[in-house]
C-alpha positions in Angstrom: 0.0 0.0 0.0 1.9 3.3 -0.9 2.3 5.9 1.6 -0.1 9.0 0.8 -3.2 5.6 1.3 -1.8 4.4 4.5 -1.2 8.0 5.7 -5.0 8.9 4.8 -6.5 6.0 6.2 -4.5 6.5 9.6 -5.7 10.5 9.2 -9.7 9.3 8.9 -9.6 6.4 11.6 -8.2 9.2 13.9 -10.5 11.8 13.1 -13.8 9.6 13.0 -12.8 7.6 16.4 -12.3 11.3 18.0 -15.7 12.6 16.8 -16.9 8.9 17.8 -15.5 9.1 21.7 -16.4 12.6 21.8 -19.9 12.1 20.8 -20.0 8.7 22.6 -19.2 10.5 25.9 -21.8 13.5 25.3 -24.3 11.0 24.8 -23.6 9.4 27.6 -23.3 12.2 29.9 -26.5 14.7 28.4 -28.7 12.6 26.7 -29.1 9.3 28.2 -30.2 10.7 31.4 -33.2 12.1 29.2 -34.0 8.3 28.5 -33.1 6.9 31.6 -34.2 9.0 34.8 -34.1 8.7 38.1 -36.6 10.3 40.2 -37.7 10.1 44.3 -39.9 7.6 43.0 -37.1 5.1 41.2 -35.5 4.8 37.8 -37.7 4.9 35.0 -37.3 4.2 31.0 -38.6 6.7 28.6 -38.7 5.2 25.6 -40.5 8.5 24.3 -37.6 10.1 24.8 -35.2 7.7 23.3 -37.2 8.0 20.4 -37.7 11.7 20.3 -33.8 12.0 20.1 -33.6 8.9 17.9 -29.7 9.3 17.8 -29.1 5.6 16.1 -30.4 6.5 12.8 -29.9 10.8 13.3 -25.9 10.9 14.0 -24.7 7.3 14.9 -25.9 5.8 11.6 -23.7 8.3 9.6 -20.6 8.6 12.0 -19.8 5.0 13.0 -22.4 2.6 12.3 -21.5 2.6 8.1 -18.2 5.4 8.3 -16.6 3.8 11.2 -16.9 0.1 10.5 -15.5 0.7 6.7 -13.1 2.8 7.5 -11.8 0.3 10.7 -11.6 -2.6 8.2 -10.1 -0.3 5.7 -7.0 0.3 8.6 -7.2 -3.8 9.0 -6.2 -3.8 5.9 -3.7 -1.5 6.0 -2.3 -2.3 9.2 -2.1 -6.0 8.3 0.5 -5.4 4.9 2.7 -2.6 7.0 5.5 -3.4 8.0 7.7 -2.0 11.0 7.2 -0.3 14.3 4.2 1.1 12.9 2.7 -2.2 12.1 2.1 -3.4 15.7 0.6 -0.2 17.0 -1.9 0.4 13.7 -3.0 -3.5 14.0 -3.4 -3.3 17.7 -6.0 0.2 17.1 -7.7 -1.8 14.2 -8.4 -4.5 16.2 -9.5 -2.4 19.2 -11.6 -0.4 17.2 -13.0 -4.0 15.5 -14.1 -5.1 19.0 -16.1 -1.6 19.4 -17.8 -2.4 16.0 -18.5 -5.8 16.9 -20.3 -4.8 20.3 -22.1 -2.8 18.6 -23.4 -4.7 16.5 -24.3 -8.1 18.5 -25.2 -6.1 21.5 -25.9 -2.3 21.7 -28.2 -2.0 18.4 -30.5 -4.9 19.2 -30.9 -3.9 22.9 -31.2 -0.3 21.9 -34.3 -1.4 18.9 -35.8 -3.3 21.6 -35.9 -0.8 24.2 -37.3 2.0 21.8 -40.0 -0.7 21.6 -40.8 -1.2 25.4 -42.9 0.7 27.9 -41.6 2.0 31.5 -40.8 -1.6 33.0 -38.5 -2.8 35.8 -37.0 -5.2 33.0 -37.1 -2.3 30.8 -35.4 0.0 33.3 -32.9 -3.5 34.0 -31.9 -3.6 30.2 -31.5 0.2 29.8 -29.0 0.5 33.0 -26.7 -2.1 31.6 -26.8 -1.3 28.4 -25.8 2.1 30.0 -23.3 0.8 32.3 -21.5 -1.5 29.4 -21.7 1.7 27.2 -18.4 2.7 29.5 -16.9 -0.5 28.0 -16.9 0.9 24.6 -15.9 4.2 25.3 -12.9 2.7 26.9 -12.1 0.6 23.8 -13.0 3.3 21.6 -9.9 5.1 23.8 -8.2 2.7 23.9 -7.7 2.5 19.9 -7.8 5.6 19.8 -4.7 6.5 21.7 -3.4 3.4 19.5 -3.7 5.2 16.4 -2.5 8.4 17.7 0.6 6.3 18.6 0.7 4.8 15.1 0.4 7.8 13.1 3.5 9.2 14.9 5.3 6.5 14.2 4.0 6.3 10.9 5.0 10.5 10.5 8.9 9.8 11.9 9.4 6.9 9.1 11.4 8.0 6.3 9.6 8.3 3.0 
């Protein structure tokens, strides 16, 4: 793969996995409280609200769920026929960034569909806090790679041409 490819598919996996942890995180923080609040009376599940926001097909559809996944296997790719110090750190983000995209897949799109679907419910309210709670997984791995790409795009830039 010549240079000026490898050096623009390390410049959009870093760019779209820092919109993807930014935006990750502000979900997290500012709108899933909207969906899932807790009251004096208990945590309830507003699947209203989930659905008023409807961030899975408004933002997440065109950031990660198509952008993200190509561009990760594009970097796979790459990664995989580099060679050098930059090979182990590019491979190690790709694959990082390959777990996100398989968890989100397997489990936080069907669990999200089939919460839009349910009503206030303790096993509504159950599925919606660990979906919540395993959303800190991804932003971790999404960090993690991340900081892995960051890492292989240095060493990618200190290479000779």
């Amino acid at each position: 793969m010549s240079r000026p490819v490898s050096e623009a598919l390390l410049w959009l996996f870093v760019i779209n996995l820092g919109i993807a942890l930014g935006a990750g995180l502000y979900e997290h923080l500012i709108v899933i409280p909207e969906w899932l609040a807790t009251s004096p009376s208990g945590t309830h599940w507003h699947a209203d609200a989930a659905q008023r926001f409807d961030t899975g097909r408004r933002f997440w559809a065109f950031v990660t769920t198509g952008p993200l996944t190509l561009i990760t296997l594009a970097n796979l790719f790459g990664a995989w026929r580099s060679s050098g110090a930059v090979r182990g750190y590019w491979l190690a983000a790709a694959l990082m960034a390959l777990a996100d995209r398989l968890l989100t897949f397997v489990y936080f799109i069907p669990t999200m569909i089939g919460l839009l679907a349910a009503g206030d419910s303790p096993e509504a309210v159950a599925n919606a806090t660990t979906w919540s709670n395993l959303n800190y997984v991804r932003h971790l791995t999404v960090f993690a790679a991340l900081l892995l790409a960051l890492k292989a795009f240095a060493v990618f830039q200190r290479r000779s041409p």
